[in-house]
Backbone bond lengths (Angstrom), bond angles and torsions (degrees), N, CA, C in turn:
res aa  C-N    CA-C-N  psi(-1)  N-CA   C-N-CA  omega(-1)  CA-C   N-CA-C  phi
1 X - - - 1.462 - - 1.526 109.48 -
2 X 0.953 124.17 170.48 1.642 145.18 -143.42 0.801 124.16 -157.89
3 X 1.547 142.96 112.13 1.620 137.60 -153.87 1.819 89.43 -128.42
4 X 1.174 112.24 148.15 1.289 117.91 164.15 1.720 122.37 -163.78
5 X 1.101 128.59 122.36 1.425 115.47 -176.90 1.626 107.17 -100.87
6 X 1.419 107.11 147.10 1.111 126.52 -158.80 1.829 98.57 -140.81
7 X 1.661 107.97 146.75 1.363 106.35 170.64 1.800 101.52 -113.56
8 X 1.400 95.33 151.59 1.765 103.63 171.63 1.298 114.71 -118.90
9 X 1.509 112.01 130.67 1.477 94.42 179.61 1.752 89.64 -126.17
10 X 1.657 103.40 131.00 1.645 106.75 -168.23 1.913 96.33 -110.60
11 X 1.193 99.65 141.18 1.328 111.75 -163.31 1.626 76.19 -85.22
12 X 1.927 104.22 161.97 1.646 113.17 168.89 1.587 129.27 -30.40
13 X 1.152 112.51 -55.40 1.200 114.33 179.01 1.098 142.86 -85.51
14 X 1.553 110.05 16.14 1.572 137.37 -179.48 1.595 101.63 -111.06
15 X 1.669 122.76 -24.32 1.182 114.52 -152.65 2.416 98.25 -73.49
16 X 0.689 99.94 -24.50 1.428 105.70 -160.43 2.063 95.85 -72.96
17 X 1.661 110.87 -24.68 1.447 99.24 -164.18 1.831 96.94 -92.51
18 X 1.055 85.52 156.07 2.033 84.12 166.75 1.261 136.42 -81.26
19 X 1.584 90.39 49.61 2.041 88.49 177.91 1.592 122.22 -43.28
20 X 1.424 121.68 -18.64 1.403 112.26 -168.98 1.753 111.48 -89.39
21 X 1.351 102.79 -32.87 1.375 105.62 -167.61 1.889 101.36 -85.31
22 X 1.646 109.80 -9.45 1.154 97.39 171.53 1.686 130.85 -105.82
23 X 1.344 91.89 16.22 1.761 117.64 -173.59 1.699 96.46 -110.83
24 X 1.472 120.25 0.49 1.457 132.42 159.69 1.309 126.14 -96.79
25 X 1.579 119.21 -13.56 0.742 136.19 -169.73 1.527 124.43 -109.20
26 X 1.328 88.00 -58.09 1.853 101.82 163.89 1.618 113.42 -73.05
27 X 1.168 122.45 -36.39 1.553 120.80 169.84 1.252 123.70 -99.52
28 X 1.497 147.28 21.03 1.515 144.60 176.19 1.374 103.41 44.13
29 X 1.879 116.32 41.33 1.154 107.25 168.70 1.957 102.52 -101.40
30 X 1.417 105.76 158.13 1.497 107.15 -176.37 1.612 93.06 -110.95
31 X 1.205 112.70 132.43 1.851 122.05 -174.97 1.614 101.16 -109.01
32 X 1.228 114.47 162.76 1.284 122.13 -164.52 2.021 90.23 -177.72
33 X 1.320 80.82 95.04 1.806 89.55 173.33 1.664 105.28 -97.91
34 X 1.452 94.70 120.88 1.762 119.40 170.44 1.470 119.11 -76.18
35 X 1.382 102.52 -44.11 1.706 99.64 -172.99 1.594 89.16 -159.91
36 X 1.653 110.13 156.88 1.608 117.77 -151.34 1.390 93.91 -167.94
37 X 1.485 109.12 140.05 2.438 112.24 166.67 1.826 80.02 -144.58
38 X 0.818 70.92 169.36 1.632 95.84 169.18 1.972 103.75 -159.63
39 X 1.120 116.34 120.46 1.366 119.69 160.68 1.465 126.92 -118.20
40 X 1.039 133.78 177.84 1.277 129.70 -165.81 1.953 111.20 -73.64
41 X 1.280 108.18 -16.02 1.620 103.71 156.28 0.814 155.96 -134.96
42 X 1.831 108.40 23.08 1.527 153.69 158.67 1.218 128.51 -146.63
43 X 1.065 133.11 162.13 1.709 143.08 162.97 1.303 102.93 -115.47
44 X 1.325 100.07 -178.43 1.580 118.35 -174.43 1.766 105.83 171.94
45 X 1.382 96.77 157.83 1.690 105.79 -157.37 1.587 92.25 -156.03
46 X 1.375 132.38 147.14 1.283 152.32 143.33 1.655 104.12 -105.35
47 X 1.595 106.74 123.62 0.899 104.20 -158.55 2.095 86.58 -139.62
48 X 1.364 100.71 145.79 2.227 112.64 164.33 1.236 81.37 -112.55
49 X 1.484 95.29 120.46 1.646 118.08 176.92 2.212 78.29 -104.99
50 X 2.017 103.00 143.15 0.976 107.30 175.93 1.474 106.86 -136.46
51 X 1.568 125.69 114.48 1.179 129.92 -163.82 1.617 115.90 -164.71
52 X 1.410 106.30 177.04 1.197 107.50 156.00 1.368 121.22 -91.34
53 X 1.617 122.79 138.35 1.128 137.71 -150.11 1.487 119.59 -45.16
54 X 1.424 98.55 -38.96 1.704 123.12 -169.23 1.639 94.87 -78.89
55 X 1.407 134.93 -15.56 1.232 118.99 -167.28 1.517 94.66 -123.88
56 X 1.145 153.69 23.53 1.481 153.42 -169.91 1.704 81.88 -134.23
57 X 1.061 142.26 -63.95 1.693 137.83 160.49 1.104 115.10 -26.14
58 X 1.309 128.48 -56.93 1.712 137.84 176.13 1.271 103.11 -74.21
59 X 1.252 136.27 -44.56 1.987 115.48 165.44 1.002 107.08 -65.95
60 X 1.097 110.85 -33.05 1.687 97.17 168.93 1.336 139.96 -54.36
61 X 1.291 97.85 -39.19 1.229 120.98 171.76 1.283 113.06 -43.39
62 X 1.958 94.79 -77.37 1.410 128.57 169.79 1.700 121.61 -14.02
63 X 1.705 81.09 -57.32 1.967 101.34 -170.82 1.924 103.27 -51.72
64 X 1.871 96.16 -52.65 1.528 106.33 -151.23 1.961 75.01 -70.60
65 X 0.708 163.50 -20.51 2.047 140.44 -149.48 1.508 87.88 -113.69
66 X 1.641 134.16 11.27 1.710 122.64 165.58 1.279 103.91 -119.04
67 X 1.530 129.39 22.67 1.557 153.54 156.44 1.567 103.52 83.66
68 X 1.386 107.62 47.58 1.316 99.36 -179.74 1.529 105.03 -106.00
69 X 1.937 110.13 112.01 1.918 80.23 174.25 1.466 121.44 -67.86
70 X 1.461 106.19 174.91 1.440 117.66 -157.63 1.502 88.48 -123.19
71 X 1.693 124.48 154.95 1.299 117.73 175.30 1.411 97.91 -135.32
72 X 1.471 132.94 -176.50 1.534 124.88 163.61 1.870 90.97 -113.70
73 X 0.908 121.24 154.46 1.621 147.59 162.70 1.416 126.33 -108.01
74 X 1.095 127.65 122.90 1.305 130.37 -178.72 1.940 109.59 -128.34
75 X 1.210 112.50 144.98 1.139 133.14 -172.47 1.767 119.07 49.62
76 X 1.009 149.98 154.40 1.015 147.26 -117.13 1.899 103.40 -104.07
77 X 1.178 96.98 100.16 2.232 84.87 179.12 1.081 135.73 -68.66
78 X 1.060 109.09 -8.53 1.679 117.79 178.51 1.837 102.43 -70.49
79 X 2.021 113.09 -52.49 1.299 109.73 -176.78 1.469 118.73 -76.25
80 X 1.746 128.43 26.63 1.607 124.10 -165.86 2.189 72.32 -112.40
């Protein structure tokens, strides 16, 4: 297994569908959101994506081709 945190930032018109719970679903990835806003003309999520390697890459994938940017995260955001 494979831990990795990742940030999402969902443009307006993505924020209302459930990209996260369906990038858990379609990929056997396990999500674990650290820190999260949503405003009236973006969202955004810090997220420990928990998987096997080959399938946290492919939501990934998945996430970035439904216009969501993708960020990398390093060290833990909840403890800054």
């Amino acid at each position: 297994m494979t831990k990795r945190r990742v940030k999402f930032t969902f443009p307006q018109e993505l924020i209302p569908e459930p990209i996260i719970y369906n990038l858990g679903q379609l990929f056997k990835v396990v999500t674990n959101v650290r820190r999260a806003g949503v405003s009236e003309d973006r969202g955004w999520v810090v997220l420990e994506l928990d998987g096997e390697q080959e399938d946290i890459e492919r939501g990934i994938e998945w996430i970035d081709s439904r216009g969501v940017r993708v960020d990398p995260v390093s060290g833990d955001i909840v403890d800054g």
